[in-house]
C-alpha positions as CSV (number, residue, x, y, z in Angstrom):
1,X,104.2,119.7,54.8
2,X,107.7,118.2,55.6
3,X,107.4,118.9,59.3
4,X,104.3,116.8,59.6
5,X,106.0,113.7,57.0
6,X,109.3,114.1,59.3
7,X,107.5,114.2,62.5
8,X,105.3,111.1,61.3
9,X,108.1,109.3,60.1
10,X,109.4,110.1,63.9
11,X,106.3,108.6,65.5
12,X,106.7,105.2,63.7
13,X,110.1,104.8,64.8
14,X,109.9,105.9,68.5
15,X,106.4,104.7,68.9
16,X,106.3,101.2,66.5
17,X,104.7,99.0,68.6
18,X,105.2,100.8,71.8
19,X,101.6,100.5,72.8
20,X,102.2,97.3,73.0
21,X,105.3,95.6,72.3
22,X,107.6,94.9,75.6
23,X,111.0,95.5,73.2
24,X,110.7,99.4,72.9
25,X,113.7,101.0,74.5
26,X,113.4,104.9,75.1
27,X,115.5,106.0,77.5
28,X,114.6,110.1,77.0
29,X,110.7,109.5,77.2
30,X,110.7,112.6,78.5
31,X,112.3,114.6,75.8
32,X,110.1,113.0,73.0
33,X,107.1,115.0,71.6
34,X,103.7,114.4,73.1
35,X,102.3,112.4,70.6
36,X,105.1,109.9,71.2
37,X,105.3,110.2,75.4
38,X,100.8,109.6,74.6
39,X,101.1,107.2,72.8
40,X,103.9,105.2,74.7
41,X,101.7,105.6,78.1
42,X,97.9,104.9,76.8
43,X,97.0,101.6,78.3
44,X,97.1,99.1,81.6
45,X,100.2,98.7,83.6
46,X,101.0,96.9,87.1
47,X,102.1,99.0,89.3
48,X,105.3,97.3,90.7
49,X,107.3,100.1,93.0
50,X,107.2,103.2,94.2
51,X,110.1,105.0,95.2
52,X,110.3,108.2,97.8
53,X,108.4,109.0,101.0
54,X,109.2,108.1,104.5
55,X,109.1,104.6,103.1
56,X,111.9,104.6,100.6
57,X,111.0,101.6,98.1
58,X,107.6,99.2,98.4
59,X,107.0,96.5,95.8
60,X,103.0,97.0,95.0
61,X,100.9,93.9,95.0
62,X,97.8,93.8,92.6
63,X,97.7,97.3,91.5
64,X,96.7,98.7,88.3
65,X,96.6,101.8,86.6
66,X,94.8,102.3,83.4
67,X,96.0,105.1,81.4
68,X,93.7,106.8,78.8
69,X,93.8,110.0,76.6
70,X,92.6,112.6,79.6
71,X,92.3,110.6,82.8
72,X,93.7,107.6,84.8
73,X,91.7,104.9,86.7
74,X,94.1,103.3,89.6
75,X,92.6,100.1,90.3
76,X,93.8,98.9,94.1
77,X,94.3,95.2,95.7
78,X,90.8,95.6,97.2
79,X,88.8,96.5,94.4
80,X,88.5,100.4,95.2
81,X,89.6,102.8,92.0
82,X,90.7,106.0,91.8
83,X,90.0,108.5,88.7
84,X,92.3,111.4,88.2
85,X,91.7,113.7,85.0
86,X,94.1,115.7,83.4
87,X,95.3,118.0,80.6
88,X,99.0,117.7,78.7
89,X,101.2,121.0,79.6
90,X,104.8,121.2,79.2
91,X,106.2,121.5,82.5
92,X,109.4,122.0,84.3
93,X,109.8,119.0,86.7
94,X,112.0,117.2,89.0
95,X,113.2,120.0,91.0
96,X,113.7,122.2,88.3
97,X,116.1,120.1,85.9
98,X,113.6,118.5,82.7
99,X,111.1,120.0,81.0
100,X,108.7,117.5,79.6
101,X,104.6,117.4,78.6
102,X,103.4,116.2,81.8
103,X,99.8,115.0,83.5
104,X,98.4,118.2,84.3
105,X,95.8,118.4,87.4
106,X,93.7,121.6,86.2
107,X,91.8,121.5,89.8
108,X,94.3,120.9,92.0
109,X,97.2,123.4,89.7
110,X,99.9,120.4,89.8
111,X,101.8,118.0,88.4
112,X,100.3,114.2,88.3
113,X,102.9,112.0,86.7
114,X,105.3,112.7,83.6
115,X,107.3,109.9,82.3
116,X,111.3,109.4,82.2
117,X,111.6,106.2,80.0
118,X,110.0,103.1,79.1
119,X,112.5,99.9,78.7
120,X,111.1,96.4,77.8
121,X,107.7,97.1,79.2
122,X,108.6,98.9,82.0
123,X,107.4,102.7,82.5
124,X,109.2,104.4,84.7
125,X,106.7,107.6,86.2
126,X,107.9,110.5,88.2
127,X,105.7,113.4,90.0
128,X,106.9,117.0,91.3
129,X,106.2,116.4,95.0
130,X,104.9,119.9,96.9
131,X,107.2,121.4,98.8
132,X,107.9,120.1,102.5
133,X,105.9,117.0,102.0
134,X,108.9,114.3,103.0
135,X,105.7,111.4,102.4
136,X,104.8,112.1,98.4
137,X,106.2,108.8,96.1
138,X,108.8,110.6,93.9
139,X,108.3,107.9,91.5
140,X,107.1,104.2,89.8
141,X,108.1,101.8,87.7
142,X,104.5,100.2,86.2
143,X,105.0,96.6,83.8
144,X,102.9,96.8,80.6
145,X,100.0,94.3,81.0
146,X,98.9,92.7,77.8
């Protein structure tokens, strides 16, 4: 009974307002509980940057990313979406130094996304990128759309 008061306590004051509110700062997203890192990611973000590849860094133009309980919809430029679904495993990630919940792709036995921190409306995603595949985004920063 006082783990679930302490860990709801917790949730308020990690998570007030982080659904929508641009002023949450969590700089360990990562390290939170799930509940927390769940509800700190649920909803639609602009996909600004990604980071990693042959490319280095691109700023994204009119991309969006919808984020629900067990799937994503990315929503491109040209109108085309993509739909990714997912389960919530606790994972060891970015080359074997955090473990954190993470997007789990059941079919394809990998990591989607798991998130480092959130500051001012900004999400900051990372993914596990197979082995010898020098192309795979390493990260992206998405802006909270209201």
């Amino acid at each position: 009974m006082k783990q679930r008061f302490f860990l709801s306590v917790l949730l308020s004051l990690l998570c007030f307002g982080c659904g929508e509110d641009e002023g949450v700062t969590i700089e360990d997203l990562y390290a939170q509980p799930l509940e927390v890192i769940q509800e700190c990611v649920k909803g639609k973000w602009k996909i600004y940057v990604v980071y990693g590849g042959i490319a280095g860094e691109n700023y994204i133009e009119n991309t969006f990313v919808d984020i629900y309980d067990d799937h994503y919809t990315i929503t491109n430029h040209d109108g085309m979406q993509l739909t990714r679904y997912f389960t919530w495993e606790r994972r060891t990630v970015h080359y074997g130094q955090l473990e954190t919940w993470v997007m789990w792709d059941t079919q394809n036995n990998q990591t989607l996304w798991y998130f480092a921190s959130i500051e001012n409306g900004i999400l900051s995603v990372g993914s596990d990128p197979p082995p010898n595949i020098s192309d795979y985004p390493s990260g992206w920063d998405f802006i909270r759309v209201k």
